[in-house]
C-alpha positions as CSV (number, residue, x, y, z in Angstrom):
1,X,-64.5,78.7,45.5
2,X,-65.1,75.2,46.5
3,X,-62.9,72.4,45.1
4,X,-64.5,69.6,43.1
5,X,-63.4,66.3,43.7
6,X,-63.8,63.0,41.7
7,X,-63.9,59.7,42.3
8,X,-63.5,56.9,39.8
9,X,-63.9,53.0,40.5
10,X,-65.0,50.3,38.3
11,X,-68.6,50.1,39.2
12,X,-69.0,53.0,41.8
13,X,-70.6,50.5,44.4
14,X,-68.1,50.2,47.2
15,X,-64.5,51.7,47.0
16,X,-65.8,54.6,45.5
17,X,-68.9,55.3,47.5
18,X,-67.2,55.0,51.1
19,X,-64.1,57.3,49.6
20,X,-66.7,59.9,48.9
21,X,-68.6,59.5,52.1
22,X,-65.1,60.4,54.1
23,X,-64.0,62.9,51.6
24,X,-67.3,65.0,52.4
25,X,-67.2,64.4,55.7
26,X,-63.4,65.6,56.2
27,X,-63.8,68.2,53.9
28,X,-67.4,69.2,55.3
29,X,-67.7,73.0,53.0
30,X,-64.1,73.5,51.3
31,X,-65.2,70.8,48.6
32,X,-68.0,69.3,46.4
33,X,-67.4,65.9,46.2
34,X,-68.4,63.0,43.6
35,X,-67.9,59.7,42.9
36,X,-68.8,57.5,39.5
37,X,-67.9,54.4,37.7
38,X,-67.1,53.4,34.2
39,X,-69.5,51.0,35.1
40,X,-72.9,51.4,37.3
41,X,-73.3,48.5,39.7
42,X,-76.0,50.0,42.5
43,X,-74.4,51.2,46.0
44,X,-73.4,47.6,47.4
45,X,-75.3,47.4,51.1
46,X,-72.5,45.9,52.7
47,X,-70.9,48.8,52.1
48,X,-73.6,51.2,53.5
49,X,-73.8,49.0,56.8
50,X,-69.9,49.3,56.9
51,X,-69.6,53.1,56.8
52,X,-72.7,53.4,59.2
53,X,-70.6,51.5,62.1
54,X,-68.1,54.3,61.6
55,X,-71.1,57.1,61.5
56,X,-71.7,57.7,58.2
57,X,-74.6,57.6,56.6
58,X,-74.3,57.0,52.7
59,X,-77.6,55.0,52.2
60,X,-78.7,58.1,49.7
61,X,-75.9,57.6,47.8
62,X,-76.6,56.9,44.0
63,X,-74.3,54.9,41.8
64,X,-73.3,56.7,38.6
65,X,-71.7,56.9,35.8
66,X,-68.6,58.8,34.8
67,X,-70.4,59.8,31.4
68,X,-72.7,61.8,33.5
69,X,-69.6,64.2,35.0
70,X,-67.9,65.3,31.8
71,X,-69.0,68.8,31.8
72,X,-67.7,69.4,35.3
73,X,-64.3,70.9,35.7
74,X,-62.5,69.0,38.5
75,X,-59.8,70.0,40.3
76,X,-59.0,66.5,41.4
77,X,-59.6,62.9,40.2
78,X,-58.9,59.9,42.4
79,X,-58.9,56.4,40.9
80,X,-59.4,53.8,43.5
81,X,-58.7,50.5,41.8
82,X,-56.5,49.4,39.1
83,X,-59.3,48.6,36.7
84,X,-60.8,52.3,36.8
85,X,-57.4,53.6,36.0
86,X,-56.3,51.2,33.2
87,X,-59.9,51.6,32.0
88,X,-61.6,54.6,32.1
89,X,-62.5,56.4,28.8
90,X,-60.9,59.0,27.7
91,X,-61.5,62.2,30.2
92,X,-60.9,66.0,29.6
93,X,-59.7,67.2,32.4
94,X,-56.9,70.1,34.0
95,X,-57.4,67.7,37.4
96,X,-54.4,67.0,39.6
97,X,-54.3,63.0,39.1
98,X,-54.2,60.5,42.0
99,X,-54.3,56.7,41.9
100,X,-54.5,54.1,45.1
101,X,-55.8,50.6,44.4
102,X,-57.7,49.4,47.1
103,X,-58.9,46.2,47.6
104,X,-62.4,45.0,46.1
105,X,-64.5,44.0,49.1
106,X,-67.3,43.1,47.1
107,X,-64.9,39.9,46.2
108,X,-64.2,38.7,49.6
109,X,-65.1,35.5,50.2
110,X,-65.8,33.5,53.8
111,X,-68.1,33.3,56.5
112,X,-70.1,36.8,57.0
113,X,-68.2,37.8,59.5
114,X,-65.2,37.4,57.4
115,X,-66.4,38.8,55.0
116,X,-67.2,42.0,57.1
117,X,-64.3,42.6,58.4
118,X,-62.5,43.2,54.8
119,X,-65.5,45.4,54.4
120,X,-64.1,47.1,57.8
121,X,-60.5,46.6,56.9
122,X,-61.0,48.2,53.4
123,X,-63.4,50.8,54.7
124,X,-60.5,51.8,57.4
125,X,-57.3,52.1,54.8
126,X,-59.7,54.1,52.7
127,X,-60.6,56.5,55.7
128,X,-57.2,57.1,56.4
129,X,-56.5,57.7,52.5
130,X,-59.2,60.7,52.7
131,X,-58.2,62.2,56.3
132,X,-54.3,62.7,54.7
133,X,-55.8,63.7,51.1
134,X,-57.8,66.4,52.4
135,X,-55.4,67.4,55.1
136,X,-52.5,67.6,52.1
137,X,-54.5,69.0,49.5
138,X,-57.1,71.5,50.7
């Protein structure tokens, strides 16, 4: 049976989106993987132009909210920034817990090309988060 992972950021627009682009893509069939917010703030296109460099394609991504998950039975939840974790409603779960706070992309500030390269630098600790998290836990 496949696993079913979550993950949780503030407003499921970046952090959260490109985590669950490289967890599918490094778990390809062994899991089903989601991603939501305790907020809904749209898939952030900086984020989607980011991940395509690396070959991923997550413009069909939607952003959603974590009210729309709690009848699924996880096996794991990642948090990916502070606020999700300190904030998130109360969630029934048996899931195996993680937490890493990445930075917030969306709040770099600069020319664009410095801004793009947090996007890039961001995009990269978050794909090396997923390779090891799948590799550890699958």
């Amino acid at each position: 049976m496949k696993k079913k992972i979550l993950v949780l950021c503030t407003g499921n627009s970046c952090r959260s989106q490109i985590a669950e682009g490289y967890l599918r893509y490094f778990a390809k069939d062994k899991a089903e993987i989601y991603s939501a917010g305790i907020e809904t703030h749209g898939v952030n296109p900086k984020a989607v132009a980011t991940m395509k460099e690396d070959g991923i394609d997550i413009s069909h991504h939607t952003s959603n909210n974590i009210d729309e998950y709690k009848n699924i039975g996880f096996d794991f939840v990642i948090t990916v920034c502070d606020n999700a974790k300190e904030n998130c409603p109360y969630f029934p779960t048996k899931a195996k817990v993680f937490h890493h706070n990445f930075q917030d992309p969306a709040k770099a500030v600069g020319t664009d090309e410095e801004i793009n390269q947090q996007f890039r630098n961001v995009r990269d600790e978050i794909k090396k988060y997923c390779e090891k998290f799948i590799n550890e836990e699958l």
